[in-house]
N, C-alpha and C positions, 0 to 999 in steps of 0.2 A: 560112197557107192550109191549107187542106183538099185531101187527096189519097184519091181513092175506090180499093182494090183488087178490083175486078172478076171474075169466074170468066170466064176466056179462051172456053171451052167448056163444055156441061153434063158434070158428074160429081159426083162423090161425096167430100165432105168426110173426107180422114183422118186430121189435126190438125192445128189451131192449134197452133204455135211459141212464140205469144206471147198474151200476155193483154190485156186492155183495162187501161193506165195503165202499161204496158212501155213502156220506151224501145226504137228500133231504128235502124238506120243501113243506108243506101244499102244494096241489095244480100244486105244479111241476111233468111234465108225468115222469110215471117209463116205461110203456108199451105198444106198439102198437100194436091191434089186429086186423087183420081183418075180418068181418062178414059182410055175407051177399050184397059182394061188397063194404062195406064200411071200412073206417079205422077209429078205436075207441080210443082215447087216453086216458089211463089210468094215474089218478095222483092219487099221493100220499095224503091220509088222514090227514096224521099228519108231523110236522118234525121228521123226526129219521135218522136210519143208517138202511141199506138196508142189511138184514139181508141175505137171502139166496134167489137166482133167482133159480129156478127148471124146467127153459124149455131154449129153443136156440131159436135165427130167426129160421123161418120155419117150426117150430113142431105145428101139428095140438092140439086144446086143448076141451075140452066139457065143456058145461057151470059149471059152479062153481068150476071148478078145479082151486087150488091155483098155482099163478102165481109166486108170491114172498111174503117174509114176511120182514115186515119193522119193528123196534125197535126203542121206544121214545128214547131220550136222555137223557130223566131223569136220 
């Protein structure tokens, strides 16, 4: 399966953790967002393989826009 990481909130991309074709595990950050002066750490849901990243540091994003999609290793 397919798991989408979503932006909770708009803000501002301030890096990727991990790259497209990294391995990650349950709870390890994929991405840092910032909003609203804060920085948000995004981990990962499940273990898998970091399927496709679709933004760079510094690209603005709006909430719910897909960040990355991670893939189990099933």
């Amino acid at each position: 399966g397919e798991i989408a990481i979503n932006a909770p909130m708009p803000g501002m991309i301030i890096e990727y953790k991990v790259k497209e074709g990294d391995s990650v595990k349950a709870g390890e950050v994929v991405v840092v967002l910032e909003a609203m002066k804060m920085e948000n750490a995004l981990t990962a849901p499940i273990d898998g393989v970091v399927k496709k990243v679709h933004f760079h540091a510094g690209s603005s994003v709006n909430k719910d826009e897909l960040l990355c999609i991670i893939v189990t290793n099933h």
